[in-house]
Structures are given as structure tokens and as C-alpha cells.
C-alpha positions in Angstrom: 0.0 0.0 0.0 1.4 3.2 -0.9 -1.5 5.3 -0.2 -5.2 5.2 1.4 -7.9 7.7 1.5 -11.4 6.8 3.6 -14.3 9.0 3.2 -17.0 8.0 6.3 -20.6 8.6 4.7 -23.6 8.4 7.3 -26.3 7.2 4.4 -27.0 10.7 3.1 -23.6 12.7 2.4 -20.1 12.2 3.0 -19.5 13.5 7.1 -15.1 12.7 7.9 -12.2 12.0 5.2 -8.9 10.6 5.8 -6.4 10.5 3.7 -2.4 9.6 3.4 0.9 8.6 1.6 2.3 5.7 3.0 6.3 4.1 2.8 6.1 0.8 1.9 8.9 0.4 3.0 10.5 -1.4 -0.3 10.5 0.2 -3.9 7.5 1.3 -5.9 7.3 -0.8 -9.2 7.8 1.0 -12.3 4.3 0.3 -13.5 2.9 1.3 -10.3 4.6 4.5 -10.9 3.5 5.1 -14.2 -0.2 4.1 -13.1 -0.6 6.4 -10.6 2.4 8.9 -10.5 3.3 8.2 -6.6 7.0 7.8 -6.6 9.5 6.0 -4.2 11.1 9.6 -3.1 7.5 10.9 -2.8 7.2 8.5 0.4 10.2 8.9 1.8 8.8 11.2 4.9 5.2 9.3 4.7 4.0 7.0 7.5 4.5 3.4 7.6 1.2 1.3 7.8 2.2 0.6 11.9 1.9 3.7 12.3 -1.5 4.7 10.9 -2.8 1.3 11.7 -4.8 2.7 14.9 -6.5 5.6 12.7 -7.0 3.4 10.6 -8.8 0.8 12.6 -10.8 3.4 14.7 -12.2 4.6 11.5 -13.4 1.6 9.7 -14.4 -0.5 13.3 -18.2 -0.7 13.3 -18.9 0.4 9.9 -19.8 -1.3 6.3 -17.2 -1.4 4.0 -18.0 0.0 0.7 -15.4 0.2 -2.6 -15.7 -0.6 -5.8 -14.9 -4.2 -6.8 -14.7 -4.7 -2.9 -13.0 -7.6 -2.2 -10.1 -6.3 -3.2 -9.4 -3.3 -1.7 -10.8 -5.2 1.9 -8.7 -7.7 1.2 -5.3 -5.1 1.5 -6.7 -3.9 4.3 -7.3 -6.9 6.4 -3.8 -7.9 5.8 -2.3 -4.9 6.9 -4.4 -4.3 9.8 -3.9 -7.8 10.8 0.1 -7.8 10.1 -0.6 -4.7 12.4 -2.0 -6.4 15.3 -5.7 -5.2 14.8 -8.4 -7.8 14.3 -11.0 -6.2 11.9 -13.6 -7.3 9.8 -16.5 -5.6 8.3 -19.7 -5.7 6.5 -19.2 -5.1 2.6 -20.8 -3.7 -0.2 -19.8 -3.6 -3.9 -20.7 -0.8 -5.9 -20.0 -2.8 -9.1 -22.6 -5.3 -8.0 -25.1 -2.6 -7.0 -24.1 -0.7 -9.9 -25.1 -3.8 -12.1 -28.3 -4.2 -10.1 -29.5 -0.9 -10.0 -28.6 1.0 -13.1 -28.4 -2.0 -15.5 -27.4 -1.9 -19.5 -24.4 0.0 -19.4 -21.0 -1.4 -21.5 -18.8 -1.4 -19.1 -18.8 -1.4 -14.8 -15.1 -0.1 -14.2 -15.0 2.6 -12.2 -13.7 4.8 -14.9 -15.7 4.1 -17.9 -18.9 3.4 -15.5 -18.4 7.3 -13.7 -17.8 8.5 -17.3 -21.3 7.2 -18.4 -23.4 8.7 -15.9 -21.7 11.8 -15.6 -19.8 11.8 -12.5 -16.3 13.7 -12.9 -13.4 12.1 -11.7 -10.2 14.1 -10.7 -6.7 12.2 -9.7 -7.9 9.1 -11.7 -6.1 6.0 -9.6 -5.1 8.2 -6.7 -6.4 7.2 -3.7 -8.7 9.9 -2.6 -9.5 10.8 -6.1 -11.2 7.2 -6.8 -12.6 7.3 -3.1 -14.7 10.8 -4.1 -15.7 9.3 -6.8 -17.3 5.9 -5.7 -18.6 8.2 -2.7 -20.8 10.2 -5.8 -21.8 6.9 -7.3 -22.8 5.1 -3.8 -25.0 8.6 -3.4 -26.7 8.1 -7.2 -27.1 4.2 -6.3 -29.0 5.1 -3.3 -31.2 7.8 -4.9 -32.2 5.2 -7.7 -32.3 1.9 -5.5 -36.1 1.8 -6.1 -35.9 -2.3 -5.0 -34.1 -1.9 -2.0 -30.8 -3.9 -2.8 -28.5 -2.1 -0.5 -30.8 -2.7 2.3 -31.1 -6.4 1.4 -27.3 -6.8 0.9 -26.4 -5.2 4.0 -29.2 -7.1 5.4 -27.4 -10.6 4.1 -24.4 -9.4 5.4 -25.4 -9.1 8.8 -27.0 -12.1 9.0 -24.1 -14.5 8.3 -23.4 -15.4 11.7 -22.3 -19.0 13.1 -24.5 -21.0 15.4 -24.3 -20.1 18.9 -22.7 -24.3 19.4 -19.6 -22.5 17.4 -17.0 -20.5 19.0 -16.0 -17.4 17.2 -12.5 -17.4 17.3 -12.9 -20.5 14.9 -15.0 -18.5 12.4 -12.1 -15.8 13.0 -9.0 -17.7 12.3 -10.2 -18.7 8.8 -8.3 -17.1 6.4 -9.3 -15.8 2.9 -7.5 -18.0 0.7 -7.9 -21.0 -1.5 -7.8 -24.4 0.3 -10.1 -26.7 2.1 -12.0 -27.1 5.2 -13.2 -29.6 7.7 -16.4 -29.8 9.8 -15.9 -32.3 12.5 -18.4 -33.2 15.9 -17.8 -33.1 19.4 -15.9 -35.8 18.8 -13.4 -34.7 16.6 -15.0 -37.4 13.9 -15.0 -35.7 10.7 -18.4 -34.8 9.0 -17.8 -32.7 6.0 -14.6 -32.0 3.5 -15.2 -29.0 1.3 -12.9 -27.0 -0.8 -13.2 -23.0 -1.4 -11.5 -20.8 -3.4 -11.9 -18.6 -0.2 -12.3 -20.5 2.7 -14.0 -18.1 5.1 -16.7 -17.0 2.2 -17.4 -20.5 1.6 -18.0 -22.1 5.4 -20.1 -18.7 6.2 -22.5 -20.0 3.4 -23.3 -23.2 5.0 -24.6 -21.7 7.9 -26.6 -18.8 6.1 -29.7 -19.1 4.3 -33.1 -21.0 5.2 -31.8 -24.2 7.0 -35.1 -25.0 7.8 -35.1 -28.8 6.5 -34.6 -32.1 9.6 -31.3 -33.2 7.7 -29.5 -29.6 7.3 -30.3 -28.8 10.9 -28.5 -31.9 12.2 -25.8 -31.5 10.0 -25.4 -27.4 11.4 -26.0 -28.9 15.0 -23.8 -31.3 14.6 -20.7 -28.9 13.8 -18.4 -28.3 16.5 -14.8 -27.7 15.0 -13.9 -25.8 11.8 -10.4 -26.8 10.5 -8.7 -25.6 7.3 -5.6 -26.4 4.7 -4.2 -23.9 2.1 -3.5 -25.4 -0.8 -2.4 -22.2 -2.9 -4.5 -23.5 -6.3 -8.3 -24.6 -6.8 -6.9 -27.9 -8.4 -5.0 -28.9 -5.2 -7.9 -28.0 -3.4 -10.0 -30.7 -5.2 -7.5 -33.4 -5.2 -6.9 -33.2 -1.4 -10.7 -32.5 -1.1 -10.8 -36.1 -3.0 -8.6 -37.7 -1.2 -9.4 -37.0 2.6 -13.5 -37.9 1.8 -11.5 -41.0 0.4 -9.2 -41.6 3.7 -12.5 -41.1 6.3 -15.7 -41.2 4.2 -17.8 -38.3 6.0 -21.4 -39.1 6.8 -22.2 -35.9 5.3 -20.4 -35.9 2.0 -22.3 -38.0 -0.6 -21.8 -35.8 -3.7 -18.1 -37.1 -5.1 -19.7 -40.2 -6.1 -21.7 -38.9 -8.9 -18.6 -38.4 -10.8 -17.3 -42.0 -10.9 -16.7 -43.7 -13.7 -19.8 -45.1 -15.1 -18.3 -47.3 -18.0 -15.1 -49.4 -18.2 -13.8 -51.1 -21.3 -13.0 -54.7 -20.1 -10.6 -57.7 -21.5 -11.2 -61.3 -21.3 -10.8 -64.8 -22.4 -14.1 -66.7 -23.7 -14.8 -70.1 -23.9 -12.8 -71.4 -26.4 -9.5 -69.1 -25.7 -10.3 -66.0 -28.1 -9.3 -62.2 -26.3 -12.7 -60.4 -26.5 -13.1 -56.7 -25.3 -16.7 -55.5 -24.1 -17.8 -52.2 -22.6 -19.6 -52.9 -20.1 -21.4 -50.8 -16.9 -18.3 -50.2 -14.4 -17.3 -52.6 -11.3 -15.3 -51.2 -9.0 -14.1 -54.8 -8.0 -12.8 -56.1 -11.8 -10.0 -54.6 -13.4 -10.1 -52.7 -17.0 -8.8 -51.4 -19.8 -10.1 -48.3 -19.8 -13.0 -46.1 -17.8 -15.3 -43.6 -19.0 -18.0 -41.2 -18.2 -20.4 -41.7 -20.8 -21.2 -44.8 -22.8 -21.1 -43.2 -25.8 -17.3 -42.3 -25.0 -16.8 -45.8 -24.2 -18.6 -47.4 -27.5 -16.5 -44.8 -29.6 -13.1 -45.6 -28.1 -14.2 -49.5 -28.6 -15.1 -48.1 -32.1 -11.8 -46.4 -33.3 -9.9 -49.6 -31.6 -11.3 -52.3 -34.2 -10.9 -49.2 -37.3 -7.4 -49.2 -36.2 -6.5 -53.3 -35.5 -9.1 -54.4 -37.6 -10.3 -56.2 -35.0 -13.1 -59.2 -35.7 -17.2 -57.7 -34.8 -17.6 -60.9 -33.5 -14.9 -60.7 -30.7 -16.0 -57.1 -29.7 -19.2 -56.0 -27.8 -20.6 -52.7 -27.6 -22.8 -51.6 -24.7 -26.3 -51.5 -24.9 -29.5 -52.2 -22.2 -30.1 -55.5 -24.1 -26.3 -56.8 -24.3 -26.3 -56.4 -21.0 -29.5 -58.3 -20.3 -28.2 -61.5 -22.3 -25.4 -63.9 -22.0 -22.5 -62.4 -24.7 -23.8 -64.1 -27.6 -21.2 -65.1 -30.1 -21.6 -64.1 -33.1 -20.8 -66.3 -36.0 -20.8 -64.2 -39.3 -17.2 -63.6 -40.6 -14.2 -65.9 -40.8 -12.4 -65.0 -37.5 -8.7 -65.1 -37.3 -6.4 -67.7 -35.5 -6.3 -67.3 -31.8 -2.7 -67.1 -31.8 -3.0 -64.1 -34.5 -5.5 -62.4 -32.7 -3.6 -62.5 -29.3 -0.2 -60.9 -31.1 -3.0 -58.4 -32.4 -4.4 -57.8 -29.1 -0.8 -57.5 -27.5 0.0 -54.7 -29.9 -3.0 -53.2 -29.2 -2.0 -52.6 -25.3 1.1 -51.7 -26.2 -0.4 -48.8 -28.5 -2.4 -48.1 -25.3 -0.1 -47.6 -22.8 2.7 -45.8 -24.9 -0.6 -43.3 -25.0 -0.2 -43.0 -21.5 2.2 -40.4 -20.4 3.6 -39.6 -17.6 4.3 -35.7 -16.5 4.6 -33.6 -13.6 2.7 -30.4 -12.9 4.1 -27.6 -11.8 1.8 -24.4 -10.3 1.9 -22.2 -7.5 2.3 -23.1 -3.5 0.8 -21.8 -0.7 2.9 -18.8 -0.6 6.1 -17.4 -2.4 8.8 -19.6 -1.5 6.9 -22.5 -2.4 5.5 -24.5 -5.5 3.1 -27.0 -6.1 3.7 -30.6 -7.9 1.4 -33.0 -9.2 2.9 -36.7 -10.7 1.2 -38.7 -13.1 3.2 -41.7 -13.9 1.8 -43.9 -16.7 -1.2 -42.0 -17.3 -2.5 -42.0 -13.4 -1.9 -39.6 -10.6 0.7 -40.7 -8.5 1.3 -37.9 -6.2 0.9 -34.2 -5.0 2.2 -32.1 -3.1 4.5 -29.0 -2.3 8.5 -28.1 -2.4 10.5 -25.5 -2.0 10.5 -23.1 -5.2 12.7 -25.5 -7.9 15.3 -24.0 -9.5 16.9 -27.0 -11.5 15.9 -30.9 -11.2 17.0 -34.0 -13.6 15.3 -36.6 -12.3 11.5 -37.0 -10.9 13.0 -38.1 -7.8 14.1 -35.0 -7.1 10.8 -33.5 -6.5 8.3 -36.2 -5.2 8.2 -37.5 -1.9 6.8 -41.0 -1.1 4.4 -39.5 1.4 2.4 -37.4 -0.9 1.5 -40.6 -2.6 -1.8 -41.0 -3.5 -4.8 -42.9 -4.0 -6.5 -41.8 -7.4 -9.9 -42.4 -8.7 -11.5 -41.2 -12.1 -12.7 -37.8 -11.0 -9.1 -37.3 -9.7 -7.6 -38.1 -12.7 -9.8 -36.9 -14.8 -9.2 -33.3 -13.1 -5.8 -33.3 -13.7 -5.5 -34.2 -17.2 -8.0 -31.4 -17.8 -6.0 -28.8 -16.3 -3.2 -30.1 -18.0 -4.7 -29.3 -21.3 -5.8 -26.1 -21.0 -2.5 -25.0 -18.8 0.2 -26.8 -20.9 2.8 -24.6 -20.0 3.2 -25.9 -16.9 3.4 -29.6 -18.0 6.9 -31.3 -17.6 6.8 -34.2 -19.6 8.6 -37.4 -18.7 10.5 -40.5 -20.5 
């Protein structure tokens, strides 16, 4: 923060400013500079943060935040005042939600172009005080034109997100605004519920909010007793570790992870008199296969492009449908078939094709904070691990990076998730011989 100007408006006009430079202490970037002329020398005699922090906290404690685009400017704020020693948080309101609500149709919600449209004049563009005036003059128009009441009703919401009485505070207050996941667990310490969040405190606030009015959801609130939580720096670790705790412990209370499951598998076997046959069949979590799949269309087409590409008999390949699975597999007799012993060498080639498809790669994102990255491993076309290191500068081998305690149990969805990812973010795909 390099500068912060607070206007206190009681509803009808603005009644206090504040404003100040501050020295943060460490150089200004160069495109900070340029976007909003402050430069490093210009701080040199300004305030630190510590030293405004009380001011600061005196003047927002007990009010409702409002800024434009609002969780951003909160969220500086709430780090410096807590890196300060002051515990605040506030009500919010976002005038580009309002804005959107209440004087709909326009091209564009920035604060600029928005101000620009409906005529409010805007001096020291992306200076602090100078973009505080300004949002103060549209939060006055939204309130003269709020004809449905939405700034009563989101105040309104805001206020009423509040824990059950069961739950201590200080729980609710140590949860940080960050990606990761969180844990519900009983008196007991049993765990109930795995969730992930992009922003952990939003997202276990919303489970208690709302009309709870149904038998199940109020046993599940009462049943709440500790809140636990786990950065994971990115929404894809957050839904792999998600995966695998519900896994590990099985909560009573989550149930939706099975929906997404394989529901097809392409299976291998022997018949009768020794031919290889492939099938796709519904999935069994107890037999082994080929291949799995969401949809039975995928399944039938992959099946499909398999005998295109061996030339594989009709008669020693089944496609799923309600009535072949209803039946004994009939054997069909039309069509000279090939030896068994050709057809095996065939099918051997045809799993070799299949596996030298399956690569193996590691992912490489972001960690939980700098000095740190996070890995996933996918070794032969299945997840394998994930976890964090130290920031890597230079590695040879896989080795170098995964640890055999982030080894993992996988399942479709898991896999599934990563190899998604991995396609639309292949610049951080490492691939591996």
C-alpha cells in the first residue's frame, strides 16, 4: 500500500475524510509509478502502515465497507491491519454489484468508464482519494435510484451471516481468505464434511446462512463443533486433497463425489474357447479394465476407433447397450475370424499402442505462498502424487521433486481433473521418459 484515503458517509452525504501517503517500506514498481504517478522519493517522509494502523482501525471498526470491486481493496486492508495487530472485519458492499443491479445496461462497470457514463467527474484518476470521491458520488446516485431496496437487502445478508451459537467465534475468526479446504468435525473430533473453497472463510459462512429449515440440514449445522482448514495455494489442489481426505475417512455428510465416478469401463477377457474379446460394459469397482469412462457413448467410440485401427473381428467385440447387457455375450458367427494365436499378437500390440498413449508428466503451479510451488505426478497415465517443495530452481530426475508421502490414491474424477488442467495449462506440463 502506498496510499489510502477513507471517506465515512452516514447514508446521506459524505460527514469525515482521511487520507495519506504511505512508505512501503520497499520500492515502488515502475508500472505502479506510471499508473498512478506516486514515486518512491514521494514517500520517503510518509507514514509506515504501523503507524497509521490505529487511525485506521478506529475509522473503519463498526462500519460497512463500501469500494468498488470490494474484495479487493478489503482484502489489502485486512492484511495490513492484521500484520498490524488489529483484528477487523466488516460488512461489505460492492458498488459494481449494485451498480449492475440498480442502473443495469451500461457497456462497461469499471469505475472509470462506469463514472464516465453517468456523468460523475473524476479528478486524480487511480489516486487514492481521487477514486474514493468518486465511488462516494456513485454510492450517493445508487442510493437515490435503489427503487428495490438492494442495498438494504445486501447489508441485510451481510449481517446475517453469523455461526451457530454451538460454534466459538475465534474459529469462524481464524479462517483465512485463501484457497484451500475445510473440515467440519463433531464433538468428537469425527469428521463430517470435506469441502474445498476458493476462499475459505466465504465459503463455510454459506453453510450456515440461508433458510436451514429442512430435519437433515439442521442436524448436520448442530452437529458442527470444530472448523479446520488447509491452504493449498490453487483450486486444483484444493480438489485433489478434497478427494482424497473424503477418500481416507468417508464423512457421513459428503455424498456428492460419487456422482462423478466412472460409469463405464472397457473390459478384457478370455471366452470359452480361448479368443481375447473386449466389451464395454457398466463399471465394477471390483474387476480390473482397460479403460474407464464417463459416458457410454465415449466408451462405444473408443471401442469403435480400436477395431478401425486393428481391424479387430465384430464378432470378438461388444458394444454396450441395455439389451447386451441383459443377455449372455452371444457369439456371433458371421465372418471368418482369425487364429487365436494371430488375434492374441493383435491384441498384444493393441495394449502396447495403449499404454505408450499414457504419459507420464509432472505439474508444476503455484504453493501456498512465495517460497513455495506446487507438484502433481502422473506416472503412466495415473496420478501418482501431489504435493509442495521448496521453489525449484533446477531438477534432472522425478525423484528430485516427489516425496513418497504425498502418494496418492486416485480415482476417475481425480484423474480426470488433472488431465484437464493439463490441457488447458500446458505450459506448466513437464513431460517425462
Amino acid at each position: 500500500m502506498t496510499e489510502i484515503a477513507i471517506l465515512i458517509h452516514n447514508g446521506k452525504k459524505v460527514i469525515e475524510e482521511y487520507q495519506t501517503l504511505i512508505n512501503p517500506e520497499q520500492p515502488i514498481p515502475y508500472a505502479i509509478q506510471v499508473l498512478t504517478g506516486i514515486r518512491t522519493d514521494m514517500l520517503e517522509n510518509a507514514p509506515s502502515f504501523q503507524d497509521i494502523a490505529e487511525d485506521v482501525y478506529h475509522l473503519l471498526q463498526g462500519k460497512v465497507f463500501v469500494a468498488h470491486n470490494v474484495n479487493f481493496d478489503y482484502s489489502f486492508l485486512i492484511k495490513e491491519l492484521k500484520q498490524a495487530g488489529y483484528d477487523w472485519q466488516a460488512p461489505k458492499l460492492c458498488t459494481v454489484r449494485l451498480s449492475r443491479k440498480i442502473i443495469p445496461g451500461y457497456t462497461s462497470y469499471s469505475l472509470g468508464n462506469l463514472c464516465r457514463q453517468v456523468g460523475i467527474e473524476i479528478t486524480d484518476r487511480h489516486r487514492a482519494m481521487g477514486d474514493a470521491r468518486a465511488t462516494a458520488q456513485l454510492f450517493d446516485l445508487l442510493l437515490k435510484k435503489d427503487t428495490e431496496n438492494y442495498l438494504f437487502e445486501s447489508v441485510k445478508k451481510n449481517r446475517e451471516h453469523k455461526l451457530p451459537s454451538h460454534i466459538a467465534a475465534a474459529q469462524f475468526e481464524k479462517l483465512p481468505e485463501i484457497t484451500g479446504i475445510y473440515i467440519f468435525r463433531n464433538a468428537k473430533n469425527k469428521i463430517l464434511y470435506v469441502g474445498k473453497a476458493v476462499n475459505i472463510k466465504k465459503r463455510v459462512l454459506s453453510h450456515f446462512t440461508g433458510n436451514n429449515d429442512s430435519l437433515r440440514r439442521q442436524q448436520f449445522i448442530n452437529e458442527v463443533c470444530h472448523i479446520d482448514f488447509e491452504a493449498t495455494g490453487t483450486e486444483l489442489m484444493a480438489l485433489l486433497t478434497e478427494c482424497q481426505l473424503i477418500k481416507k475417512h468417508w464423512p457421513i455428510h459428503n455424498r456428492a463425489l460419487k456422482k462423478y465416478e466412472a460409469k463405464f469401463a472397457l473390459i478384457h477377457y478370455q471366452d470359452v474357447r480361448g479368443y481375447d474379446r473386449l466389451a464395454v460394459s457398466k463399471m465394477n469397482p471390483n474387476a480390473p479394465a482397460v479403460h474407464y469412462f464417463e459416458t457410454v457413448t465415449e466408451a462405444n467410440l473408443f471401442l469403435g476407433k480400436l477395431m478401425q485401427e486393428f481391424d479387430l473381428p465384430p464378432a470378438l467385440c461388444t458394444f454396450y447397450s441395455p439389451s447386451t447387457q441383459s443377455k449372455e455375450d452371444r457369439q456371433v458367427t458371421c465372418g471368418e475370424l482369425p487364429s487365436i494365436e494371430n488375434h492374441a499378437t493383435t491384441i498384444a500390440r493393441l495394449f502396447d499402442h495403449l499404454e505408450c498413449q499414457q504419459h507420464s508428466f509432472l505439474l508444476i503451479d503455484k504453493g501456498r505462498h512465495e517460497k513455495e510451488q506446487s507438484y502433481i505426478y502422473v506416472k503412466k497415465g495415473k496420478l501418482y502424487a501431489f504435493g509442495f517443495v521448496d521453489q525449484i530452481q533446477e531438477w534432472r530426475e522425478v525423484e528430485d521433486i516427489v516425496s513418497y508421502k504425498d502418494k496418492c490414491i486416485s480415482n476417475f474424477y481425480m484423474q480426470q481433473l488433472v488431465q484437464e488442467y493439463a490441457k488447458r495449462y500446458p505450459e506448466k506440463v513437464y513431460p517425462l521418459k
